[in-house]
Every structure is written in C-alpha cells, then in structure tokens.
N, C-alpha and C positions, 0 to 999 in steps of 0.2 A: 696174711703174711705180706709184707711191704717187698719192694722189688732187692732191699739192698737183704732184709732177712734170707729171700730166698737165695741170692747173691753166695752167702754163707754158708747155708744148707747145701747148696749143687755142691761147693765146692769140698764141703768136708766128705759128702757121698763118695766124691771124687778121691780125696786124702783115703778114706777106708780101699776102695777099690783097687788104687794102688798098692796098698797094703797087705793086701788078700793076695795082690800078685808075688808078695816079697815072706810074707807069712804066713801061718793060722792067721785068721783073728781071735781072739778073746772071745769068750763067752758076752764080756761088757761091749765089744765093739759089735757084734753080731748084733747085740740087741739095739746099739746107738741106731748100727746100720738102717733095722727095722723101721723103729719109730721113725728119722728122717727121709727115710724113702715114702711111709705112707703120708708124712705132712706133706712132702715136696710133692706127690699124685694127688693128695686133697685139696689142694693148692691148684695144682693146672686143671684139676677137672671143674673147680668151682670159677676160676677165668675161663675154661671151655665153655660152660654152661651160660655164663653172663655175655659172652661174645655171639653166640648161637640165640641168645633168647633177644640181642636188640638188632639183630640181623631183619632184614628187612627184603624180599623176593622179589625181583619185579621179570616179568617175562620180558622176549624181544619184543612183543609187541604191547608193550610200556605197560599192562596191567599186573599190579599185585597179586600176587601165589604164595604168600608168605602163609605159611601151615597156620590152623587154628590152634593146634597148642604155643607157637612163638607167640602169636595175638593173644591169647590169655595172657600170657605171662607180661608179654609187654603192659596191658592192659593194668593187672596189678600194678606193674612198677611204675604207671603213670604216664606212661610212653604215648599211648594211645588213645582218643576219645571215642572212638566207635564202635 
C-alpha cells in the first residue's frame, strides 16, 4: 500500500467512525470498516517489521548488539555480508 492509498484508507476509517458516532452502521459499513482496519494493521505491521529488520544496534561503547535474528534477515535482504 503506497502512502497516498493508505492516506485514503485512514481517512475513510475515519469517515465510518465518525458515523458510528451519528448512527448504526450498516451491516455493509461494518464489514468496509473490517476489511480496512485489517489492510491499514497489515500495512503498519509489515513497515514495522521492515524498519526493525534494517535497524542496526550499536552499544555506548561503539560495538554492534544488533540481535541475530535482525542479522538474518538483514542478511537475506542483502544488507549484510558477514
């Protein structure tokens, strides 16, 4: 999901939510609601997960701590040669 789709996404969550405060929703809006909440959490957990795997640890005293599982991953994606 590109930044301007999610743009769109927040904002119609948004449009329901406000609505929920003025009405029912719909049987149809409930379910929009659904599916757009789980894309828009699929969404930030798969940027969480990509932000966390090229993260890079380094202690106060200048040496790398960076977990062996971020080193794998990074490793797969090329990040890494050691």
């Amino acid at each position: 999901m590109d930044k301007k789709e999610e743009e769109k996404v927040i904002k119609r969550i948004n449009e329901l939510y406000h609505t929920s405060k003025e009405r029912e929703l719909t049987p149809e809006e409930l379910e929009e609601r659904k599916k757009l909440r789980s894309a828009f959490l699929e969404n930030f957990r798969a940027g969480f997960r990509q932000q966390l795997e090229d993260t890079v640890v380094i202690d106060k005293d200048g040496k790398e701590v960076t977990s062996e599982k971020a080193k794998e991953a990074q490793r797969r994606k090329g990040l890494r040669k050691d």
